[in-house]
TIMI-860288 format. One record per residue (C-alpha): residue in three letters; x, y, z. Coordinates in Angstrom, 3 decimals. Layout:
BEGIN
nuba|x|y|z
ala|X|Y|Z
...
This chain:
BEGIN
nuba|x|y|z
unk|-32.433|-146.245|-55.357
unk|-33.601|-143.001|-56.366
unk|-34.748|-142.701|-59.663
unk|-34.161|-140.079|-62.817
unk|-37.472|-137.893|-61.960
unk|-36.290|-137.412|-57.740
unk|-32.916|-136.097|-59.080
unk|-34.576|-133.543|-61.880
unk|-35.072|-130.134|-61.758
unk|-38.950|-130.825|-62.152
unk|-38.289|-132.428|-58.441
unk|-36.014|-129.513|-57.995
unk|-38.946|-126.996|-58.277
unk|-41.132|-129.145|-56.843
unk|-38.965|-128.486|-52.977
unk|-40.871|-125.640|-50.595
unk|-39.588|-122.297|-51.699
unk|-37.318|-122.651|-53.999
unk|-39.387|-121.149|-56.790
unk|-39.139|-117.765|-54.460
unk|-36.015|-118.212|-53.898
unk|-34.563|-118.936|-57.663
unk|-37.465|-115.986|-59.034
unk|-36.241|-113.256|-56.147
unk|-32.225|-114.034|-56.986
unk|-32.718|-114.287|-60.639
unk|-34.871|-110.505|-60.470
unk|-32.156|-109.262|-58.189
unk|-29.160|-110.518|-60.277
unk|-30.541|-109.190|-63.260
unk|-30.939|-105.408|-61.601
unk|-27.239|-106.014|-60.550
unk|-26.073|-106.481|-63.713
unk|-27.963|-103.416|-65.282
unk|-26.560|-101.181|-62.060
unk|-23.299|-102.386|-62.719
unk|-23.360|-101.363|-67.003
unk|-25.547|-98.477|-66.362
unk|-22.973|-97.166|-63.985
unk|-19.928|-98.219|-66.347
unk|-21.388|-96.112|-69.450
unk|-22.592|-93.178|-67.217
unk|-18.611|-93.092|-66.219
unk|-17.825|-93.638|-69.829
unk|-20.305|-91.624|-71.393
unk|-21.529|-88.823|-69.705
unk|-18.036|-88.105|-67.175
unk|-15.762|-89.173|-70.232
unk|-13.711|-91.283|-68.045
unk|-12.700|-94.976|-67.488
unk|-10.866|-93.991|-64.344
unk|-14.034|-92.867|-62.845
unk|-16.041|-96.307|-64.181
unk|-13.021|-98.472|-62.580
unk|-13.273|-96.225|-59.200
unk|-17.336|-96.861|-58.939
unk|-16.814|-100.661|-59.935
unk|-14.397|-101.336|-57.212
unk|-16.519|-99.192|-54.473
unk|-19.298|-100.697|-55.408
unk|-17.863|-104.086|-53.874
unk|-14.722|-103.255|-51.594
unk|-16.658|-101.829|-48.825
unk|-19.255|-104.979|-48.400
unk|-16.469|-107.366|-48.675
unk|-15.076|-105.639|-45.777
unk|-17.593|-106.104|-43.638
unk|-18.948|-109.506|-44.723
unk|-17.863|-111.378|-41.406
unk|-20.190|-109.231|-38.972
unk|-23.076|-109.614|-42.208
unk|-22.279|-113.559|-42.186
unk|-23.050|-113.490|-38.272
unk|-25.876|-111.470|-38.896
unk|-27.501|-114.115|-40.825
unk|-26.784|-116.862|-39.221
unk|-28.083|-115.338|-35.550
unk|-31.195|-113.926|-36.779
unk|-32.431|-115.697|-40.112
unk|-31.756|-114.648|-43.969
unk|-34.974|-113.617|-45.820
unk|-35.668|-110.433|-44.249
unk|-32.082|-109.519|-44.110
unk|-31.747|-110.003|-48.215
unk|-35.394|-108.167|-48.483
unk|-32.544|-105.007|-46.541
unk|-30.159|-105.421|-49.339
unk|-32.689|-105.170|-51.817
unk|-34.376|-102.309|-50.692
unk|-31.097|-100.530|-49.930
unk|-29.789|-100.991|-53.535
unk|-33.303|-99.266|-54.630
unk|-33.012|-96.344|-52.876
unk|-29.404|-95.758|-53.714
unk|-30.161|-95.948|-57.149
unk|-32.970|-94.016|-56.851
unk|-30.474|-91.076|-55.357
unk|-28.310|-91.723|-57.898
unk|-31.209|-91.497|-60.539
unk|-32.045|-88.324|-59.297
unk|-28.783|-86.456|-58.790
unk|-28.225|-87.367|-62.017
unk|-31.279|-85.916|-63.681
unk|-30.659|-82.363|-61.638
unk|-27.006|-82.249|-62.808
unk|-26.380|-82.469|-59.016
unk|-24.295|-85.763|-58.621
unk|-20.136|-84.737|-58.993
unk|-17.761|-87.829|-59.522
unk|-16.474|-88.286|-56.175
unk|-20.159|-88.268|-54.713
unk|-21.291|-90.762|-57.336
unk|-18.111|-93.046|-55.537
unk|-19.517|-92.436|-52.563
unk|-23.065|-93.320|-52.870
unk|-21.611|-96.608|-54.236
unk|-19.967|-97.656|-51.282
unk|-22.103|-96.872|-48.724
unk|-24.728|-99.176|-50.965
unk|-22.259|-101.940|-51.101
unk|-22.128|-102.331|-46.874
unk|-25.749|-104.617|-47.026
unk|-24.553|-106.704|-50.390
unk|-23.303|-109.872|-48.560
unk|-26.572|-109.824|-46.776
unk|-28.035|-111.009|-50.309
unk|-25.172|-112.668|-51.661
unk|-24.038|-114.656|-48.594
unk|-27.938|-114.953|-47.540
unk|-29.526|-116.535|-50.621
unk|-26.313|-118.602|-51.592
unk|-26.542|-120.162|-48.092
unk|-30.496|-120.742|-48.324
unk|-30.467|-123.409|-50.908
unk|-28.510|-125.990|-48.977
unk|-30.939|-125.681|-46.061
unk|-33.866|-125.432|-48.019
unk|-32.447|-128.376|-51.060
unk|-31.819|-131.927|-50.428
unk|-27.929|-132.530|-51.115
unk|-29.030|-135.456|-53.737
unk|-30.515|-132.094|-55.929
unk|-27.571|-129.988|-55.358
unk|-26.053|-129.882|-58.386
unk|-29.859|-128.652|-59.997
unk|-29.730|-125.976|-57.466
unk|-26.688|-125.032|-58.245
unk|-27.196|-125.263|-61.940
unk|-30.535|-122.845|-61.189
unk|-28.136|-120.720|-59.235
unk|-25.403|-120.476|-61.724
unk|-28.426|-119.967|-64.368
unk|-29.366|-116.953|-62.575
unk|-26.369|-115.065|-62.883
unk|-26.385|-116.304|-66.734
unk|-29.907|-115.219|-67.240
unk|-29.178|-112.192|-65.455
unk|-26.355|-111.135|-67.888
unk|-28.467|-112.078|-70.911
unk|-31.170|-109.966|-70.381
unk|-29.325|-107.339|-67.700
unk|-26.771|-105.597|-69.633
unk|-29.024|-105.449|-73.092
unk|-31.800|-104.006|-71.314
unk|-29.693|-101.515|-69.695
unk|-27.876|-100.575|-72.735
unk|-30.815|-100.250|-74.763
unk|-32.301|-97.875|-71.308
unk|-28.792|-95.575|-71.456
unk|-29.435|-95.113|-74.911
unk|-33.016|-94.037|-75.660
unk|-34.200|-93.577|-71.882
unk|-30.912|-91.566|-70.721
unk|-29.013|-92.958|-67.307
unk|-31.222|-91.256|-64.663
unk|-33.976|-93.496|-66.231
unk|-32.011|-96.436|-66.686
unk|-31.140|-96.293|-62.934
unk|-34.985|-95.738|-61.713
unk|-35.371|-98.807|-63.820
unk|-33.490|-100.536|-62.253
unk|-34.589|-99.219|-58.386
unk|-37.596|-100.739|-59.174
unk|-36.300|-103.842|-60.238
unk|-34.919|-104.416|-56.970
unk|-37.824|-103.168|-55.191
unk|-40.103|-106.291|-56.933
unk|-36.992|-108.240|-55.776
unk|-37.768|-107.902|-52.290
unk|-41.585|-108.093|-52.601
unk|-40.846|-111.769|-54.106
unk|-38.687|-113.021|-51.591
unk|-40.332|-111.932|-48.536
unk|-42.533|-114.874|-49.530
unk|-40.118|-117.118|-49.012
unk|-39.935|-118.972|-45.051
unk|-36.873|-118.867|-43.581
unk|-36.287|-122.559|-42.608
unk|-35.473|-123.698|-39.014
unk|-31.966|-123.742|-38.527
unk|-29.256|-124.688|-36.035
unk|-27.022|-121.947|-34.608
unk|-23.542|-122.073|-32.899
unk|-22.899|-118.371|-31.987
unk|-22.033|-117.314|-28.717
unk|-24.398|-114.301|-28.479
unk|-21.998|-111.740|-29.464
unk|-21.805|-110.294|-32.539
unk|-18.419|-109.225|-33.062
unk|-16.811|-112.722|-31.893
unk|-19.503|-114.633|-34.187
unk|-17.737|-112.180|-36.696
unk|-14.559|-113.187|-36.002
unk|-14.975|-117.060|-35.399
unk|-15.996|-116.979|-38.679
unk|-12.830|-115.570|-40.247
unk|-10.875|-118.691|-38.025
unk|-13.311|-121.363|-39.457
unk|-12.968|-120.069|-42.881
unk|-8.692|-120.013|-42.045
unk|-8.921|-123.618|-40.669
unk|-11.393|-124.986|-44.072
unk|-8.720|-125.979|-46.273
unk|-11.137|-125.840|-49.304
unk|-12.772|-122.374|-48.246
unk|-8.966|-121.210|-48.120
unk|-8.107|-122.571|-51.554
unk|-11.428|-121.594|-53.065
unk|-10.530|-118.089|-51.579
unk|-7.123|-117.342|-53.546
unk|-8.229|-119.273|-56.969
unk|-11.959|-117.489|-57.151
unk|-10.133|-114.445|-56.146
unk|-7.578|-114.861|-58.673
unk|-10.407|-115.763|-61.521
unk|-12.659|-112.581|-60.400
unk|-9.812|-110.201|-61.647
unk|-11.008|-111.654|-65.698
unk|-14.357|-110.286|-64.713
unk|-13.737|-107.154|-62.915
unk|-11.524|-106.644|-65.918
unk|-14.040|-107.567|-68.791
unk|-16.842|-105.543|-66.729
unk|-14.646|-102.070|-68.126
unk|-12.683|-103.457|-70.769
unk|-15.393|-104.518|-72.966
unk|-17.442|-101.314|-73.179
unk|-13.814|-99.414|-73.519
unk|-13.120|-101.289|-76.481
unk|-16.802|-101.339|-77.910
unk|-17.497|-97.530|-77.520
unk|-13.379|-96.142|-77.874
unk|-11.925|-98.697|-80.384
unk|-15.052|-99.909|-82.403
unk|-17.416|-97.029|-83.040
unk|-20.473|-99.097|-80.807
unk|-22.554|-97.305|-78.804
unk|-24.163|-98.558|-75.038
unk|-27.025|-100.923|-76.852
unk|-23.903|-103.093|-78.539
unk|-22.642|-103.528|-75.254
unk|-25.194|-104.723|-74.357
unk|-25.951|-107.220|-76.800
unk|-21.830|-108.480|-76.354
unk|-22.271|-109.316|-72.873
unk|-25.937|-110.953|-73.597
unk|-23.670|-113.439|-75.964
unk|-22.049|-114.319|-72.498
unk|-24.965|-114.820|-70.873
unk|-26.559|-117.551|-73.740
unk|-23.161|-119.573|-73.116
unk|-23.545|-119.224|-69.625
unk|-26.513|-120.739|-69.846
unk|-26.163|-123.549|-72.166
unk|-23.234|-124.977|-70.039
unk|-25.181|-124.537|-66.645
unk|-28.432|-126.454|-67.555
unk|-25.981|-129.278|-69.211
unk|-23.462|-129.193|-66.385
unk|-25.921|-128.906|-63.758
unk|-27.633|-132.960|-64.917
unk|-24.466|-134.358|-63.961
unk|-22.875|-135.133|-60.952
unk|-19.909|-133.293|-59.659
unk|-18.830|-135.354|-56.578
unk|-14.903|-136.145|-56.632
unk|-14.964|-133.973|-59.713
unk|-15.076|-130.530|-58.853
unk|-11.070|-129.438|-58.815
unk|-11.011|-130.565|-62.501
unk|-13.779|-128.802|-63.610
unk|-12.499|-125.590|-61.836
unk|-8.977|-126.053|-63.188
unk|-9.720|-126.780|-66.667
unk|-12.805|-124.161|-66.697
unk|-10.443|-121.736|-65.411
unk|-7.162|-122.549|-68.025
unk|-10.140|-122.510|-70.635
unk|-10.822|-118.736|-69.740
unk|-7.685|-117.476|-69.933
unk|-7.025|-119.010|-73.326
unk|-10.158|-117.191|-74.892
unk|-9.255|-114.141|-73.804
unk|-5.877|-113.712|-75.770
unk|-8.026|-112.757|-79.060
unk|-9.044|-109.806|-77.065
unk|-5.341|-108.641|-76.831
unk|-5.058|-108.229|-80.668
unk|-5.849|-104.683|-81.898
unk|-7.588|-106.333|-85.256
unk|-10.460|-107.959|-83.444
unk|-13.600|-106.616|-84.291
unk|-17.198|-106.793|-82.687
unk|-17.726|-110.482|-84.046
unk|-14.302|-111.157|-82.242
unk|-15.375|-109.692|-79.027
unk|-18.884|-111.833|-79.209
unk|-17.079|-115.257|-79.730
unk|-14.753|-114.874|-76.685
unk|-17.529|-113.578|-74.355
unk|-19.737|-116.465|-75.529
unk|-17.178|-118.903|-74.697
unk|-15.993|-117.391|-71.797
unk|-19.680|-117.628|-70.604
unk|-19.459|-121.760|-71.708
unk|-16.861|-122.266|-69.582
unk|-18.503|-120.521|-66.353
unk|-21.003|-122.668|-66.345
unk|-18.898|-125.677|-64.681
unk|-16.502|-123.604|-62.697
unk|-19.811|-122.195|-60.877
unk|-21.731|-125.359|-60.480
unk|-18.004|-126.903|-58.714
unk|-17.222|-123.833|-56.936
unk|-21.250|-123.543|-55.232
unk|-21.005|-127.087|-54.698
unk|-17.739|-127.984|-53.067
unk|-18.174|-124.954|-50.773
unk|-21.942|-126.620|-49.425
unk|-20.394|-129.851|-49.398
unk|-16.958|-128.735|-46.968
unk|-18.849|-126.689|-44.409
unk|-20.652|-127.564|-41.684
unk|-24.327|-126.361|-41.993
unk|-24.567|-124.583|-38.574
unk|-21.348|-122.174|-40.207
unk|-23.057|-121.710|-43.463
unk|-24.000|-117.774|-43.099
unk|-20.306|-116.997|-41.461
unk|-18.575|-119.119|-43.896
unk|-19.935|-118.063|-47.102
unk|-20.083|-114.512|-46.169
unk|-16.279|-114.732|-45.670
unk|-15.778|-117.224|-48.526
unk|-17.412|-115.370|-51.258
unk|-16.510|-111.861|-49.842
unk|-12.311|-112.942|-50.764
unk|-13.533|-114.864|-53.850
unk|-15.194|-111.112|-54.907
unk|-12.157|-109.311|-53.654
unk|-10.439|-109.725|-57.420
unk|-13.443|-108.134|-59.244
unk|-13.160|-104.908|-57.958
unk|-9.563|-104.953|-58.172
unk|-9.341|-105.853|-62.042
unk|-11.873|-103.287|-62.876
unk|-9.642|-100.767|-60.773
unk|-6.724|-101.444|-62.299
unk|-8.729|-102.072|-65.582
unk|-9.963|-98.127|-65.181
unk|-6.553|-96.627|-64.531
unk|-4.749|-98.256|-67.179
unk|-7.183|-98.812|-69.829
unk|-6.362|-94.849|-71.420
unk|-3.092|-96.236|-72.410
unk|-3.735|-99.696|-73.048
unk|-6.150|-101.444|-72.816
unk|-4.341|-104.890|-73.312
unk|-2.194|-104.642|-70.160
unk|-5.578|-105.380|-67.597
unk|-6.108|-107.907|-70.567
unk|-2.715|-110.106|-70.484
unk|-2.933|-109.765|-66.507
unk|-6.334|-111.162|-66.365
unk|-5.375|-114.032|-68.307
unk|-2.087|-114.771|-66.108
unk|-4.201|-114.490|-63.292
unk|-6.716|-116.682|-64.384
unk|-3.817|-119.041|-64.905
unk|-2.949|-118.627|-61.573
unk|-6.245|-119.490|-60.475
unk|-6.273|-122.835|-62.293
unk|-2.988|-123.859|-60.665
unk|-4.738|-122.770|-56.853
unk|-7.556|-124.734|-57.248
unk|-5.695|-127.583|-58.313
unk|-2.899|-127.243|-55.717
unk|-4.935|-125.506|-52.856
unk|-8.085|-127.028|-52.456
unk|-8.067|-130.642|-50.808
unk|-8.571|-133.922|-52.845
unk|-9.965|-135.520|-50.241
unk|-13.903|-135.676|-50.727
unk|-14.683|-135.409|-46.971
unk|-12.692|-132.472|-45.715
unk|-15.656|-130.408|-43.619
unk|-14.047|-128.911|-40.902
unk|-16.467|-128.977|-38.076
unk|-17.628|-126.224|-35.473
């Protein structure tokens, strides 16, 4: 029987690349989440508008998600590493553009857009890629720590991301925030170019447009890749939303300036990763649905405060904190029901399509967020929390109970 010490995340760290892996995601996450506030509060600040903040959010994803299928075939014909070393090194010199036209006074709204899309075309090369690593490169009985470690990246990310960027808009300007940030992602790539890509098996038939597409029909057929799809999807529209509500309510409503929203999101990120590290010792087998549905009705329930024009900055640090509590289950169940329903030679396709529709309600909530936040900000807020509601009932209703549902190639 394996013992206590095999299942740890000493053992964890102890598996062939997976300190790359966890130190090159964890460097990259954190330079997304200082792209992504830097962006917000040079929309906010420096343009004046939330419209333009929403519009940079949702190109900043839209365009990737479209294209996820042929980047899921991508990986899975010719390896991951090297193609999330691309991403990496495509994010840096955007922002470095960015950074630039910025400085020069060169860089209108609509171009700022437009830079941000064409970025987003390589993101599910990292996303999909690294996500799909770990349950190649991890023995299923430490899945749950390697989701836990995954999950703790985002959370570490959004502790230290969005305070260091704040604290960069505010005494550095944006155009040095953003070079900041380039150069995170450029140390990014450096680290996980170390990693080896392991030996894998492939089922493609050599072309790349109908590995694209079989992968659409095997996520279709997955009945847990299909319910993950609309309840993830559904959830992502609280965080799209929060992403452009919360510095609209710290800087318009509150009198803060970029450096407290910082700090409010870094109270997401310390409940984040409490619950991860605590979640991820236990195991989630059988369990997953009910920690997705109850994480999810949690979430929607700590957002109402946020709805009430009297809360104040103390308010707005207790919900994120919570919020951030409660992701730390619904990440570890969604990671680890998606490794454990698809077949490993359909992991690239699969979770380049799965997490591209999952994404698909962040941009959309911080849209929608953008354009009606100038007269209301608590519309976007009561939708986010129905939605999340929604969400809870989808993964509950969707997603298969039984505990061997892999669809095969």
């Amino acid at each position: 029987m394996p013992t206590t010490e095999q299942h740890s995340y000493r053992a964890l760290f102890g598996v062939r690349g997976v300190p790359g892996l966890v130190g090159s995601m964890t460097l990259a996450r954190t330079g997304q989440a200082m792209s992504s506030m830097v962006l917000t509060l040079l929309a906010l600040k420096v343009y004046d508008s939330a419209t333009l903040a929403g519009a940079v959010a949702f190109a900043s994803l839209v365009p990737g998600l479209v294209v996820s299928p042929l980047a899921g075939a991508l990986l899975d014909r010719h390896g991951r590493v090297r193609l999330v070393a691309l991403d990496y090194l495509v994010a840096a010199a955007a922002l470095g553009l960015i950074a630039a036209l910025a400085a020069s006074r060169a860089l209108p709204g609509w171009l700022l857009v437009v830079i941000a899309a064409v970025a987003s075309l390589t993101g599910p090369l990292s996303n999909s890629g690294l996500r799909s690593l770990f349950p190649r490169v991890v023995p299923e009985p430490l899945w749950e720590r390697a989701n836990a470690a995954d999950s703790s990246g985002w959370v570490l990310a959004s502790l230290v991301g969005p305070p260091l960027a704040g604290f960069a808009v505010q005494f550095l300007g944006a155009p040095a925030a953003l070079a900041l940030v380039a150069a995170v992602f450029v140390t990014a790539a450096v680290t996980v170019r170390g990693v080896t890509d392991p030996a894998s098996e492939h089922d493609t038939s050599g072309r790349l447009w109908r590995d694209a597409v079989d992968g659409l029909v095997y996520f279709w057929r997955n009945r847990t890749l299909r319910g993950l799809g609309v309840s993830i999807m559904l959830a992502n529209v609280t965080w799209g939303t929060l992403a452009i509500a919360v510095p609209f309510i710290t800087l318009g409503r509150l009198g803060g300036d970029a450096a407290t929203v910082g700090w409010l999101f870094a109270a997401e990120g310390v409940g984040g990763m409490v619950a991860s590290v605590l979640f991820g010792r236990l195991n989630s087998a059988g369990r997953e649905r009910c920690w997705l549905a109850w994480s999810l009705v949690g979430t929607a329930a700590v957002l109402v405060p946020l709805t009430l024009p009297g809360v104040g900055l103390v308010g707005v640090a207790v919900c994120l904190t919570l919020v951030g509590l409660l992701n730390g289950p619904l990440d570890i169940a969604m990671f680890t029901i998606r490794q454990r329903r698809t077949a490993p030679e359909w992991m690239g396709r699969a979770f380049a399509v799965s997490m591209s529709v999952n994404w698909l309600g962040a941009p959309i909530g911080s849209a929608l967020t953008g354009a009606l936040a100038p007269h209301g900000v608590e519309v976007p807020i009561v939708i986010a929390i129905l939605c999340g509601l929604a969400a809870a009932a989808s993964a509950w209703w969707l997603i298969p109970a039984d505990t061997d549902a892999r669809v095969g190639a």
